[in-house]
PyMOL Python script that loads the backbone (N, CA, C, O; Angstrom):
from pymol import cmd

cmd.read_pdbstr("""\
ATOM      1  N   UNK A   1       4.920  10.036  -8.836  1.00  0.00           N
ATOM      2  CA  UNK A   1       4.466   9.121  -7.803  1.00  0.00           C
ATOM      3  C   UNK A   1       3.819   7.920  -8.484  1.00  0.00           C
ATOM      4  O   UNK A   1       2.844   8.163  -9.195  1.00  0.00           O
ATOM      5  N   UNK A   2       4.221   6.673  -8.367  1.00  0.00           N
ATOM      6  CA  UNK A   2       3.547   5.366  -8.876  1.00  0.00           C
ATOM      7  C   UNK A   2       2.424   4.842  -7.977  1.00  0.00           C
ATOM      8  O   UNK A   2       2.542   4.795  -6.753  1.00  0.00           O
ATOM      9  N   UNK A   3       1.466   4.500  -8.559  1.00  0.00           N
ATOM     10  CA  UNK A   3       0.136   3.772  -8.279  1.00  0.00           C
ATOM     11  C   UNK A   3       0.533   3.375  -7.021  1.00  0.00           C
ATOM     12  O   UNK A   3      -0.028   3.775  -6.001  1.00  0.00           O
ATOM     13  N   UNK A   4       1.594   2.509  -7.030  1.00  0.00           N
ATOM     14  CA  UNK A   4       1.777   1.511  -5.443  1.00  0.00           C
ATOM     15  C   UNK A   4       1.906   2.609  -4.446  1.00  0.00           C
ATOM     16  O   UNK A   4       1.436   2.469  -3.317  1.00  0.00           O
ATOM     17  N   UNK A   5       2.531   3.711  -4.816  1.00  0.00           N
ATOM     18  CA  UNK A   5       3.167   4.543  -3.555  1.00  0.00           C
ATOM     19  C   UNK A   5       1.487   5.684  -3.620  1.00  0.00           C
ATOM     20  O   UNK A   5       1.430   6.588  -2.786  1.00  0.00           O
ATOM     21  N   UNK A   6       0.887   5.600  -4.119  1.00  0.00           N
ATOM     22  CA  UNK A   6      -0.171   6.651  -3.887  1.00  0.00           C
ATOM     23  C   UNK A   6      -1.442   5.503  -3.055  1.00  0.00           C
ATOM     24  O   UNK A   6      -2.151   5.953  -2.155  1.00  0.00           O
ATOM     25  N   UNK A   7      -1.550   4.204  -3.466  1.00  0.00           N
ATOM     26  CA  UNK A   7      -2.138   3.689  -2.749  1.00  0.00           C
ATOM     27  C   UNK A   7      -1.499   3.458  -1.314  1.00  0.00           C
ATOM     28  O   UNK A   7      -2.320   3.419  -0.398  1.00  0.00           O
ATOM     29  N   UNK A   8      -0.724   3.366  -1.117  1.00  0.00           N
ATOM     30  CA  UNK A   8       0.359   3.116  -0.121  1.00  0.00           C
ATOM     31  C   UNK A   8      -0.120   4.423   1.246  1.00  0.00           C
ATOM     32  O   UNK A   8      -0.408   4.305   2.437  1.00  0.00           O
ATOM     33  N   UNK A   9      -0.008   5.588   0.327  1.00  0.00           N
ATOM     34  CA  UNK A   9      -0.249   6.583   0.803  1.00  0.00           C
ATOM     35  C   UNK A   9      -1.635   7.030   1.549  1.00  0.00           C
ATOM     36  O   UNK A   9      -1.683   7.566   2.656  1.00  0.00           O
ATOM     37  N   UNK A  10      -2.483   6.781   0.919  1.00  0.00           N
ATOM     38  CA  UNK A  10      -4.180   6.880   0.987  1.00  0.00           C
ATOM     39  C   UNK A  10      -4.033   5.642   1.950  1.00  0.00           C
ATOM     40  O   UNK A  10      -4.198   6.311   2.971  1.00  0.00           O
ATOM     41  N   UNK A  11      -3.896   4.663   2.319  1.00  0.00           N
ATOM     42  CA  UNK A  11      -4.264   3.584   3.045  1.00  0.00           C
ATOM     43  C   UNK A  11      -3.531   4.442   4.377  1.00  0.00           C
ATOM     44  O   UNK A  11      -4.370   4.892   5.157  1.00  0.00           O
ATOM     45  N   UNK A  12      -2.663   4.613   4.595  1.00  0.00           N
ATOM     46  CA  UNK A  12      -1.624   5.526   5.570  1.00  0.00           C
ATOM     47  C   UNK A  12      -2.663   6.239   6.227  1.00  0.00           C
ATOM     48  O   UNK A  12      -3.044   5.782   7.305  1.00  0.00           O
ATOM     49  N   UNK A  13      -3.408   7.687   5.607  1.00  0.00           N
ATOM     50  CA  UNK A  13      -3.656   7.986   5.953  1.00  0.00           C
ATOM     51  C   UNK A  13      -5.355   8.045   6.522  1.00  0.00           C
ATOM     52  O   UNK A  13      -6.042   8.915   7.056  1.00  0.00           O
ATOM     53  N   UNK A  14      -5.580   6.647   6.095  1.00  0.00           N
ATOM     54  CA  UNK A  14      -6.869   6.058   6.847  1.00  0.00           C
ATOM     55  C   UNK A  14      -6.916   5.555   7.647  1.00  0.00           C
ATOM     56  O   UNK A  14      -7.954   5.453   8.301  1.00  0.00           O
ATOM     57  N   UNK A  15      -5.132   4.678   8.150  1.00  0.00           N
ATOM     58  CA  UNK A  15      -4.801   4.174   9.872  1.00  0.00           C
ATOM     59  C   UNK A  15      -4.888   2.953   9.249  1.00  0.00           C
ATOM     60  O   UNK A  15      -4.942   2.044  10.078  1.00  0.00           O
ATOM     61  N   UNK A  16      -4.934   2.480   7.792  1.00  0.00           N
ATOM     62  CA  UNK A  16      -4.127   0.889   7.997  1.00  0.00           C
ATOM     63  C   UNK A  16      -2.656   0.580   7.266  1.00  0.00           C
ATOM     64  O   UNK A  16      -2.179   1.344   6.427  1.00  0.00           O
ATOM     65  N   UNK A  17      -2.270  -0.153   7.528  1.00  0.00           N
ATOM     66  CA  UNK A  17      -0.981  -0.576   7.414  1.00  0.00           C
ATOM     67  C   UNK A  17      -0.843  -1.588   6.366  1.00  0.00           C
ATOM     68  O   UNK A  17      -1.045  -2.802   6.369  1.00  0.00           O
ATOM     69  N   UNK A  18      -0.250  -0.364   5.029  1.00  0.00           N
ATOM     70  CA  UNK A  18      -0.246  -1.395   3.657  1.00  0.00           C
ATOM     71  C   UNK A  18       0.705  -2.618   3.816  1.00  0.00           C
ATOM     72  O   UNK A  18       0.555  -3.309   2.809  1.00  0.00           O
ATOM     73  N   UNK A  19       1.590  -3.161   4.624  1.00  0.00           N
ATOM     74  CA  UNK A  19       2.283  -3.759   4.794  1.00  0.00           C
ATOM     75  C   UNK A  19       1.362  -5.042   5.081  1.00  0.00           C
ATOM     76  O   UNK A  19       2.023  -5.931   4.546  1.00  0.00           O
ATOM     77  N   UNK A  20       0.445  -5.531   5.510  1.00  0.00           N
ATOM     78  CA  UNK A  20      -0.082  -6.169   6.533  1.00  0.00           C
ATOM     79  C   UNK A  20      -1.606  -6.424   5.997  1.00  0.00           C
ATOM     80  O   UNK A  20      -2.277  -7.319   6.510  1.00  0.00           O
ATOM     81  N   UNK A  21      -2.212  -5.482   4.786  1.00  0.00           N
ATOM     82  CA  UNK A  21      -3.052  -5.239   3.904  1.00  0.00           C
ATOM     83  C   UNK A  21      -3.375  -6.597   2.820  1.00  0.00           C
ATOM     84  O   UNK A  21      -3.588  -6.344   1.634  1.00  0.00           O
ATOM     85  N   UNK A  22      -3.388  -7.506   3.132  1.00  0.00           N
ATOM     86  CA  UNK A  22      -3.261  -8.697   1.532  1.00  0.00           C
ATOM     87  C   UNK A  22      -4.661  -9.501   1.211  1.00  0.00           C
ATOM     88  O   UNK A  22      -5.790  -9.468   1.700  1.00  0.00           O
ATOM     89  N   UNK A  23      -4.175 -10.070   0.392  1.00  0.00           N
ATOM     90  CA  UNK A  23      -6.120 -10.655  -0.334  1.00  0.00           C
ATOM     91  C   UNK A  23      -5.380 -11.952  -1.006  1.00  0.00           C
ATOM     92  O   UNK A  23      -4.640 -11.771  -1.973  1.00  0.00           O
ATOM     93  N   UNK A  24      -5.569 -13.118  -0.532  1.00  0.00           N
ATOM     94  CA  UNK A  24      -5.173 -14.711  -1.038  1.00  0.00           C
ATOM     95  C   UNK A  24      -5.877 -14.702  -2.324  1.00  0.00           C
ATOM     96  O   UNK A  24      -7.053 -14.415  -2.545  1.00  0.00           O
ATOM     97  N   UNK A  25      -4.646 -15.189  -3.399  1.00  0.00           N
ATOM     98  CA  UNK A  25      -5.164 -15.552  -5.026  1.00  0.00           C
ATOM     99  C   UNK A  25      -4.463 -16.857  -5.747  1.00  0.00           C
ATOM    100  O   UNK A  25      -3.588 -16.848  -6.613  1.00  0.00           O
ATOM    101  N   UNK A  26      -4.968 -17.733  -5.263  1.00  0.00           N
ATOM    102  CA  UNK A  26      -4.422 -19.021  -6.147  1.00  0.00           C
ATOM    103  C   UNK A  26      -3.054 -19.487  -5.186  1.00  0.00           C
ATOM    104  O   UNK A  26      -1.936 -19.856  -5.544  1.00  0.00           O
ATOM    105  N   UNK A  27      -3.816 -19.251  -3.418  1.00  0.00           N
ATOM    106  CA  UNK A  27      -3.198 -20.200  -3.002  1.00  0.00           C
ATOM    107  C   UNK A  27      -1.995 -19.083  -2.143  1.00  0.00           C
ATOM    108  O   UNK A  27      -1.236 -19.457  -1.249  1.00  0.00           O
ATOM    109  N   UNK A  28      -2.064 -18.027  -2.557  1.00  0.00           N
ATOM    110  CA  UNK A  28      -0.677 -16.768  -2.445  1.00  0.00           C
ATOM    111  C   UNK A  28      -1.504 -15.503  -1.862  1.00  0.00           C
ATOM    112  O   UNK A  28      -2.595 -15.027  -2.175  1.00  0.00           O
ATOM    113  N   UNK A  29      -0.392 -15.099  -0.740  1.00  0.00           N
ATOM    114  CA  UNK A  29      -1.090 -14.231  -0.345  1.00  0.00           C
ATOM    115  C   UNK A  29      -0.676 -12.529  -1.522  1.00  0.00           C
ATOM    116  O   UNK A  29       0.275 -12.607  -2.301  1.00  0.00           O
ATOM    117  N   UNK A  30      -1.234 -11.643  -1.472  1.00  0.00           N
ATOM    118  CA  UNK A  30      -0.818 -10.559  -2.398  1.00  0.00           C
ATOM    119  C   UNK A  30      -0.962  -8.840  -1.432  1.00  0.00           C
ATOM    120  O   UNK A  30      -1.846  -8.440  -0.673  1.00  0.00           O
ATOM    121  N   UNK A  31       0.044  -8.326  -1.802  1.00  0.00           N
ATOM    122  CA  UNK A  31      -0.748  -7.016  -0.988  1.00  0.00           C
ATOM    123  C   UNK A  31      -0.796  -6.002  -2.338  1.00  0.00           C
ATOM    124  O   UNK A  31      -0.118  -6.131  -3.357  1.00  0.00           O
ATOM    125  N   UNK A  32      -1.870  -4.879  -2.027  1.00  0.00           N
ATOM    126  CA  UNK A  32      -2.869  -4.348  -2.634  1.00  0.00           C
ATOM    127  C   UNK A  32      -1.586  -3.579  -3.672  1.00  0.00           C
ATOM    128  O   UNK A  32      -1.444  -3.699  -4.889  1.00  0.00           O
ATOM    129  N   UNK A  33      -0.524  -2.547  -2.412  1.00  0.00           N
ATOM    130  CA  UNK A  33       0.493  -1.996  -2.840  1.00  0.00           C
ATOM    131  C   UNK A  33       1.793  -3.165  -3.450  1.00  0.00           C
ATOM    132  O   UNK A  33       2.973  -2.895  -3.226  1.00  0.00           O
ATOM    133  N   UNK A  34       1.511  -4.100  -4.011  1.00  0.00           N
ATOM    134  CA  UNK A  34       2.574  -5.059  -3.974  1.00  0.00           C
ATOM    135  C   UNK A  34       3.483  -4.910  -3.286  1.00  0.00           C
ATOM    136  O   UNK A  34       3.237  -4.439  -2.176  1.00  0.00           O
ATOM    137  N   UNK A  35       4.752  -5.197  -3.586  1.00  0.00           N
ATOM    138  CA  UNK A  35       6.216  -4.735  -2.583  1.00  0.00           C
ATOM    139  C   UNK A  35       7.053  -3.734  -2.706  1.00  0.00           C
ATOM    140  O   UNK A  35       8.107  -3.651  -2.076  1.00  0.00           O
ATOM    141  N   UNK A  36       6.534  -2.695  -3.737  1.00  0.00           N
ATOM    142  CA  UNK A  36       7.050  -1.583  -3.963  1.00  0.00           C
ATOM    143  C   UNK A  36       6.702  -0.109  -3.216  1.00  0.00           C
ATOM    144  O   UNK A  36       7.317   0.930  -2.974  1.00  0.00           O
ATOM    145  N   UNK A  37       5.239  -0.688  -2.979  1.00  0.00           N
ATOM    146  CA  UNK A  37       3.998   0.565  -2.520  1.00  0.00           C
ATOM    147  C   UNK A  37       5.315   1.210  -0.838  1.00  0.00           C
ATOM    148  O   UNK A  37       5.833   0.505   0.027  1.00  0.00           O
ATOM    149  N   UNK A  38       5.387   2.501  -1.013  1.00  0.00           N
ATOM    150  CA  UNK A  38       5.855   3.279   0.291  1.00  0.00           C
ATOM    151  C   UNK A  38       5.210   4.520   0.138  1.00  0.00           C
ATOM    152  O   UNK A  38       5.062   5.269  -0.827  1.00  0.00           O
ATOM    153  N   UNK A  39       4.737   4.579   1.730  1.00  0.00           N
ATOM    154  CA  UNK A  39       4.317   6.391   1.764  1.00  0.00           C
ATOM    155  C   UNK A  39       4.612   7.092   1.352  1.00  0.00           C
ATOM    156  O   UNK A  39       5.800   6.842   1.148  1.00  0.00           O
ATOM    157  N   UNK A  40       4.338   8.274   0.867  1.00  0.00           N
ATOM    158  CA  UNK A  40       4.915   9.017  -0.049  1.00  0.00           C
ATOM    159  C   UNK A  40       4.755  10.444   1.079  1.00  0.00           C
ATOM    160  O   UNK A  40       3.610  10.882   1.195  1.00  0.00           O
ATOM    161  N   UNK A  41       5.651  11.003   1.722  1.00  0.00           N
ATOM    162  CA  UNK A  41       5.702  11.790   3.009  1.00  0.00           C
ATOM    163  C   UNK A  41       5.611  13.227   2.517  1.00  0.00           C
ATOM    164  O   UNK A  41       5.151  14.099   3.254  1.00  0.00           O
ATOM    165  N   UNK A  42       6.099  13.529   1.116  1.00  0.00           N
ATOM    166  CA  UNK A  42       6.137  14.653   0.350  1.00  0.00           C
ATOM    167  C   UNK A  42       4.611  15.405   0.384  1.00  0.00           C
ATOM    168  O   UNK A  42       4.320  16.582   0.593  1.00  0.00           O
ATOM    169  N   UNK A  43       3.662  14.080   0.054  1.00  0.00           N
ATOM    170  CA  UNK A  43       2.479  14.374  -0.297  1.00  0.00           C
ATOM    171  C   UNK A  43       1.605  14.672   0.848  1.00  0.00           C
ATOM    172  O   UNK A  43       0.390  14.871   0.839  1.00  0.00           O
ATOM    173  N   UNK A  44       2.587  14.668   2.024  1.00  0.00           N
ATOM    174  CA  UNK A  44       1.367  14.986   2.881  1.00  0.00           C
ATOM    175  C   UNK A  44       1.908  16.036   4.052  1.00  0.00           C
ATOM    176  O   UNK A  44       1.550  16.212   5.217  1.00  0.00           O
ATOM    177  N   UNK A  45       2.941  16.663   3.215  1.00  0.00           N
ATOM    178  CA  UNK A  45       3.142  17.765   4.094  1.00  0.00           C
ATOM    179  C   UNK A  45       2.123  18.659   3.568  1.00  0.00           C
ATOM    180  O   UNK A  45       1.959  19.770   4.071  1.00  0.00           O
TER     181      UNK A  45
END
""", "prot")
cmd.dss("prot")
cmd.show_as("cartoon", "prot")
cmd.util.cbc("prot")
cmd.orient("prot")
């Protein structure tokens, strides 16, 4: 499991939406999971 998809995951299951998640840096918006981060559904059966 990669960093993006475990943060991805933990944000999931706190009720926010890593998609939609970002922090402006030099003008650009960024999200936390960059564009790779996906739930990881395995981990939470």
């Amino acid at each position: 499991v990669h960093i993006h998809d475990l943060n991805a995951t933990a944000l999931h299951l706190m009720g926010i939406d890593h998609t939609k998640l970002t922090y402006r840096f030099q003008g650009r918006d960024y999200r936390l999971t960059d564009v790779h981060g996906t739930v990881v559904q395995g981990v939470l059966a």
